[in-house]
N, C-alpha and C positions, 0 to 999 in steps of 0.2 A: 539504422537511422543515420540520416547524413549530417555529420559535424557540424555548425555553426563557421563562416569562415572567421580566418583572425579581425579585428581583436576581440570577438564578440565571444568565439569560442575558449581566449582566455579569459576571459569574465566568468566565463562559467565556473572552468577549474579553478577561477581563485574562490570565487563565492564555495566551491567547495571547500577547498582549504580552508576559508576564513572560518567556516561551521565545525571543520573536525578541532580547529584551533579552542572553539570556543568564543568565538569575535563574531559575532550577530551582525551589528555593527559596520562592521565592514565589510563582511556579503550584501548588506542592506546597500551598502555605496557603492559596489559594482555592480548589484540588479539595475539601480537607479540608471545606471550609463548603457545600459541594453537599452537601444531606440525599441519603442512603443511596437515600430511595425514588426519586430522579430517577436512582440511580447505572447503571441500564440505558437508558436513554434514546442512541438514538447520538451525538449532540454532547457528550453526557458521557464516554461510552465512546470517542471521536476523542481528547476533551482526556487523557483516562487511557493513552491509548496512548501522543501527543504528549513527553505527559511520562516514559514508562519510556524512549521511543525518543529524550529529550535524553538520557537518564543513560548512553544503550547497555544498556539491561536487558532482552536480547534476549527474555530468559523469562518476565517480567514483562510487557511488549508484547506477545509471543505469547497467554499465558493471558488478557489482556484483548482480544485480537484474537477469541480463541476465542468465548471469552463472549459477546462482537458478533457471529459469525457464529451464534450459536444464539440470542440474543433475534431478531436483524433479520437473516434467510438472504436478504434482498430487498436490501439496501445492498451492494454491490459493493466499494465501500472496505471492511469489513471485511474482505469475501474475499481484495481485493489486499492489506492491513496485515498479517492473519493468512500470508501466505506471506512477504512482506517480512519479518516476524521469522524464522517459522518457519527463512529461508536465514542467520538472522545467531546463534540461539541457539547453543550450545554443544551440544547432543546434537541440533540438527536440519541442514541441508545444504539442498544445491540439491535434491537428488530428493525429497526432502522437499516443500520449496517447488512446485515443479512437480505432483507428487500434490493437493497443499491446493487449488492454482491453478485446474487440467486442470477441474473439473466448473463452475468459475466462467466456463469460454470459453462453454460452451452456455447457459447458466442468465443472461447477460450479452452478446448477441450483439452490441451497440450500445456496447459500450466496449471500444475500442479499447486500452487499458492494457492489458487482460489477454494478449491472444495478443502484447504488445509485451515482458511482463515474463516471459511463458512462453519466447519467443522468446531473452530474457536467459539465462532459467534453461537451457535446454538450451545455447546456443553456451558457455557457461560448462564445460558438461559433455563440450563438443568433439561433440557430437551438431547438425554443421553446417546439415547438410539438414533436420532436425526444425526446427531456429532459423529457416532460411529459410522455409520454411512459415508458420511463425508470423508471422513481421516481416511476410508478404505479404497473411496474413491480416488486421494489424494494419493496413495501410496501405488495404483495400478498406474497412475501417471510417473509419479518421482522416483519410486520403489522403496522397498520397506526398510531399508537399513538408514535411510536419509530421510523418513516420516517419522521412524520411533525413535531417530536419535533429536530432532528436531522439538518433537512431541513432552519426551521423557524429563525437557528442561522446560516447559511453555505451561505458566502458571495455569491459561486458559484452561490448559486439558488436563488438568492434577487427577479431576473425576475420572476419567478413560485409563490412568496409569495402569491400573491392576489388567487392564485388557493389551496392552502397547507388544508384549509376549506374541499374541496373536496375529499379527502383523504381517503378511505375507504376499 
């Protein structure tokens, strides 16, 4: 993806900054100075996410999730950010997430998050055996020492733990 030229592409990395900081606040005041016409571009659309998802504004991440996945259907991080809210807004949920998710496995066969976070969304839902599919999916992509270490800490999968051995 192609940088933002200056100053816009510093705006970015401060709004980064200003979130690892802890200063909401003033990422919110260099988004504001990103002109409107770059406001679809995805590194703008990331930093607009970044910042609803410091505040927990699950609806507001989503809607800008959204927006990202219909400028740029080719960036996978939207698809994954768009169900990350989708499971955390207040009128959406896991089946939710996993609907949004599900056409980003095929559409995405080379990253490995997706059937990892699909894998979350169903063991979440106690639909075991779909979860294991997925994880194992997850793991012929990323491979197994970087699934079950991933895994072995992700409250999601506490269920699948006694299986993570299996891994391969």
């Amino acid at each position: 993806m192609t940088p933002l030229p200056p100053p816009h592409q510093h705006r970015l990395n401060a709004i980064e900054g200003w979130l690892a900081l802890g200063l909401p606040e003033e990422a919110r005041g260099e988004f504001n100075a990103i002109p409107e016409v770059l406001r679809r571009e995805p590194p703008v659309l990331e930093a607009e996410f970044a910042i609803h998802a410091h505040h927990r504004d699950w609806t507001a991440a989503f809607e800008t999730a959204e927006r990202h996945v219909a400028c740029h259907p080719e960036d996978s991080g939207a698809w994954i950010h768009r169900a990350y809210a989708a499971r955390r807004r207040p009128d959406g949920g896991l089946a939710e997430a996993f609907r949004l998710l599900l056409p980003a496995a095929a559409r995405f066969p080379r990253e490995g998050v997706i059937p990892y976070n699909l894998a979350c969304y169903c063991a979440q839902q106690d639909q075991l055996e779909d979860a294991w599919h997925w994880l194992l999916q997850a793991t012929r992509i990323a491979g197994p020492d970087r699934i079950r270490r991933m895994a072995s800490h992700d409250p999601d999968l506490v269920a699948l733990k006694p299986r993570l051995g299996a891994l391969a």
